[in-house]
C-alpha positions in Angstrom: -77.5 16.6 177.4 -74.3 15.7 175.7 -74.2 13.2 173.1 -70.8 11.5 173.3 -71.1 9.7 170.0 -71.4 13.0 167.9 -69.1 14.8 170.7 -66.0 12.0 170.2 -66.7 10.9 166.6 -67.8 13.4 165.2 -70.7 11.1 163.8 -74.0 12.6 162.8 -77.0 11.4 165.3 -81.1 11.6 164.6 -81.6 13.4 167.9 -78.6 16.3 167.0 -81.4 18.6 165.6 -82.6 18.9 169.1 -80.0 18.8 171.1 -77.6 21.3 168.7 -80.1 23.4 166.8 -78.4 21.4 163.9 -78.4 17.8 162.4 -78.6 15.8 158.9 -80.8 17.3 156.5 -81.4 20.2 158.9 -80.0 23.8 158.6 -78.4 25.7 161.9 -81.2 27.1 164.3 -80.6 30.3 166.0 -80.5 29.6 169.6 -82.8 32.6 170.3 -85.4 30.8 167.4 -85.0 27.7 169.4 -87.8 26.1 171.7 -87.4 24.1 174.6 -88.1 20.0 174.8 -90.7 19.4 177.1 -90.7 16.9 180.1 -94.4 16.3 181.3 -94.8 14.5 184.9 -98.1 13.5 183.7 -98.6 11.5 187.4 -96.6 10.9 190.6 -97.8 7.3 191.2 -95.4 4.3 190.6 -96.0 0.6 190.5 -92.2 0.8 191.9 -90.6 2.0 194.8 -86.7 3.4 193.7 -84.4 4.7 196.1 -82.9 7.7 194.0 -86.8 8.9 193.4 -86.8 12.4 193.0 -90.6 12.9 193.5 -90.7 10.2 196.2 -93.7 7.9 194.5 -95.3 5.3 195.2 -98.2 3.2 194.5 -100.8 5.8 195.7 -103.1 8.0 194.3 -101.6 11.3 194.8 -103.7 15.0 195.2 -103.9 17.9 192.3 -103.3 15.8 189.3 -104.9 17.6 185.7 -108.2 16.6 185.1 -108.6 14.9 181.4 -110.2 18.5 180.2 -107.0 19.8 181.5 -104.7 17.6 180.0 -106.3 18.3 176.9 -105.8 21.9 177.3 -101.8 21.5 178.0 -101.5 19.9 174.7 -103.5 22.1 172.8 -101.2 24.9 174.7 -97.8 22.5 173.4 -98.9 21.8 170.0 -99.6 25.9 169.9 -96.1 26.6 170.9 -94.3 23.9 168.3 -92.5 22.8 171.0 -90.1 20.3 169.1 -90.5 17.5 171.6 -92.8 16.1 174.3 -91.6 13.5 176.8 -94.0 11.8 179.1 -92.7 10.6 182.5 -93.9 10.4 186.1 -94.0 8.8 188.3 -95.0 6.1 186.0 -96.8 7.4 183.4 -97.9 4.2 181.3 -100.1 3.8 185.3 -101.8 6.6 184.4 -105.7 6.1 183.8 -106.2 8.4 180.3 -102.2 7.2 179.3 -102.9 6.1 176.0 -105.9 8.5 175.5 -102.8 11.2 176.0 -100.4 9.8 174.0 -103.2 9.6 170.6 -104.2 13.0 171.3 -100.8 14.5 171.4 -99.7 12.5 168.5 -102.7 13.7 166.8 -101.9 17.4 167.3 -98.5 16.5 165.5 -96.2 16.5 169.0 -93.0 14.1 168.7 -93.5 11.7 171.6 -90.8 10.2 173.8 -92.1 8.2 176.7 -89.7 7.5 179.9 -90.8 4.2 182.0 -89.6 1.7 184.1 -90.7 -0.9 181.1 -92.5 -2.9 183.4 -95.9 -2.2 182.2 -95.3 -2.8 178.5 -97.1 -5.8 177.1 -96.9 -6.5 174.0 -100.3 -5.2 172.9 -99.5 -1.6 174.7 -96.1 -2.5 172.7 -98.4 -2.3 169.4 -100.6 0.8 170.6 -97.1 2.9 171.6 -95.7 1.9 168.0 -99.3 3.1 166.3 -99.2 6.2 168.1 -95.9 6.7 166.1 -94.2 7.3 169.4 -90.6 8.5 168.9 -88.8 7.0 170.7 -89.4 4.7 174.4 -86.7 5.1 177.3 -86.7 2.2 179.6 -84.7 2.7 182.8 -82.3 -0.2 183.7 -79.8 0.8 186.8 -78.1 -2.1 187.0 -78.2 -6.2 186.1 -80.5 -8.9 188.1 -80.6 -8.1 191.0 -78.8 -4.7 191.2 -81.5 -3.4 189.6 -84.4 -5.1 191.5 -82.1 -3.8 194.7 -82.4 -0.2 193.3 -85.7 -0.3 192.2 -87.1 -2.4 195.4 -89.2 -4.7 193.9 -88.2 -8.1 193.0 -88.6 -9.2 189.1 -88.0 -5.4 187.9 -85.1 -6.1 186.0 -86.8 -8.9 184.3 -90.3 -7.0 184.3 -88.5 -4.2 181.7 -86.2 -7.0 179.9 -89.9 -7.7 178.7 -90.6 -4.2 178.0 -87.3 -3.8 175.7 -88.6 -6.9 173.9 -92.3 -6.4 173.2 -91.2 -3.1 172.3 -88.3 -5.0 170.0 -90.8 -7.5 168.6 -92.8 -4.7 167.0 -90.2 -2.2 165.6 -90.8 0.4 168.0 -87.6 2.4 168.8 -86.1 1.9 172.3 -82.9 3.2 174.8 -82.0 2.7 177.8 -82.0 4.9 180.7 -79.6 4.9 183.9 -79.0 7.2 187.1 -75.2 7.0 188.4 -75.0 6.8 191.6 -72.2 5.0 194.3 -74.9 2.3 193.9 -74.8 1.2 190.4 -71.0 2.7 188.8 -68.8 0.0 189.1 -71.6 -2.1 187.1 -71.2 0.6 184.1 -69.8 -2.3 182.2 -72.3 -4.7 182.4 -74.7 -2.8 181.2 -72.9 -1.5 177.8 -72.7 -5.5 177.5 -76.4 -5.8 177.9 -76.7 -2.7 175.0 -74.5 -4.6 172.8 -76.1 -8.0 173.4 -80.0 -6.6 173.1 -79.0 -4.2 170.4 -80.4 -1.1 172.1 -79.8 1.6 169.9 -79.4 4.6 172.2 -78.4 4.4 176.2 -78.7 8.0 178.4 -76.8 8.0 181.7 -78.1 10.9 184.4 -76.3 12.3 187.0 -78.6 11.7 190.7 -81.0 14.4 191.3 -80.2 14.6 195.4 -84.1 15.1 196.2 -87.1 13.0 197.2 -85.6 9.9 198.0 -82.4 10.4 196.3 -81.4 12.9 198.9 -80.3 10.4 201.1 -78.0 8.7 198.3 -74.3 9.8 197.6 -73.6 11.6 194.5 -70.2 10.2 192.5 -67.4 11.3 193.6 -65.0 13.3 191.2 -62.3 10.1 190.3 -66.0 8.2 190.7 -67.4 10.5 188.0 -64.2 10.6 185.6 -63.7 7.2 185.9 -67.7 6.6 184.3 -67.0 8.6 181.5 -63.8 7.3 180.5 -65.3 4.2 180.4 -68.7 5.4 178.5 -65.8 6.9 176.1 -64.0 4.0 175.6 -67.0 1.8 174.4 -68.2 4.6 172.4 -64.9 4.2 170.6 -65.1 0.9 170.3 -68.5 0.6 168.9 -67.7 3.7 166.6 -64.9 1.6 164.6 -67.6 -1.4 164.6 -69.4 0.9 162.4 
């Protein structure tokens, strides 16, 4: 992952310690010393239905999921390692039945938490429990404004379902970005969204390139001019927002 603010600016960012081996108030890490961030599909069922769905879920119960006993035994195996990051995802993993049980016992064992969701499922009292947990950091995927986004993720009343998940998460201080897949579906609305950033005051925004599997294989991946043309603009706001401090 490249961080275009610290990559164009030059500013310093919170995250740079784990994406660089290096960041404020840290010293230089040794890539050979460094561990790897871990991403934890802790379930492939999903209240939604996305086209670009890598692991092709849906709202079923799926076979060969960890047992509780077992999930405890992966994070006793994480917290072992030091890995420097956890980040829980699916799936959606706020569907899952021992969710919050998961993310108390990993933040117990002293793992940094990031949680990836489709923000749907975040009321303001799971708002409160993901802020208590002292979870890191909450990424809530948006691909796309009103309906674009309800068109991508199939369901009518998603965008507005994690609109309320950026809020309750807002209303209780607990640290939010937004998350978004390019694909031929959603790039020309690249805009729109920095607009929404700016207007909610998201502090952080990842853009993915489309993983062609699941049901993502049978979407288009951008284009070369398509792909230059999101990054110039992704650089351009960066810009701007850089000199508005």
């Amino acid at each position: 992952m490249i961080n275009l603010t610290k990559l164009w600016t030059g500013a310093a960012q919170p995250a740079d310690g784990l994406r660089y081996g290096h960041g404020p108030g840290q010293h230089a890490t040794e890539a050979r010393a460094r561990r790897p961030i871990t991403v934890w599909n802790i379930t492939r069922t999903c209240n939604l239905r996305c086209v670009h769905c890598y692991s092709d879920s849906n709202a079923l119960k799926y076979p060969g999921e960890l047992t509780w006993e077992q999930i405890q035994d992966v994070v006793k195996d994480l917290a072992a390692y030091q890995v420097p990051s956890l980040l829980l995802s699916g799936g959606e993993p706020m569907i899952h039945p021992h969710f919050f049980d998961l993310v108390q016992e990993a933040s117990a064992a002293g793992l940094k938490l990031t949680i990836s969701t489709n923000g749907t499922l975040i009321t303001p009292e799971k708002a409160a429990l993901l802020k208590a947990a002292n979870v890191a950091y909450v990424g809530i995927s948006l691909d796309g404004i009103g309906a674009v986004h309800d068109e991508f993720r199939r369901k009518e009343g998603a965008f507005d379902g994690a609109v309320r998940g950026f809020k309750n998460c807002h209303e209780v201080g607990q640290k939010t970005g937004l998350r978004l897949t390019l694909t031929r579906h959603n790039v020309d609305n690249i805009n729109q969204i920095l607009d929404f950033i700016e207007e909610k005051e998201i502090k952080r925004v990842c853009f993915y390139h489309l993983v062609p599997a699941g049901r993502g294989s049978a979407m288009q991946v951008l284009g070369a001019d398509e792909a230059r043309g999101a990054i110039d603009t992704l650089i351009s706001r960066v810009e701007t927002w850089h000199k508005q401090g």
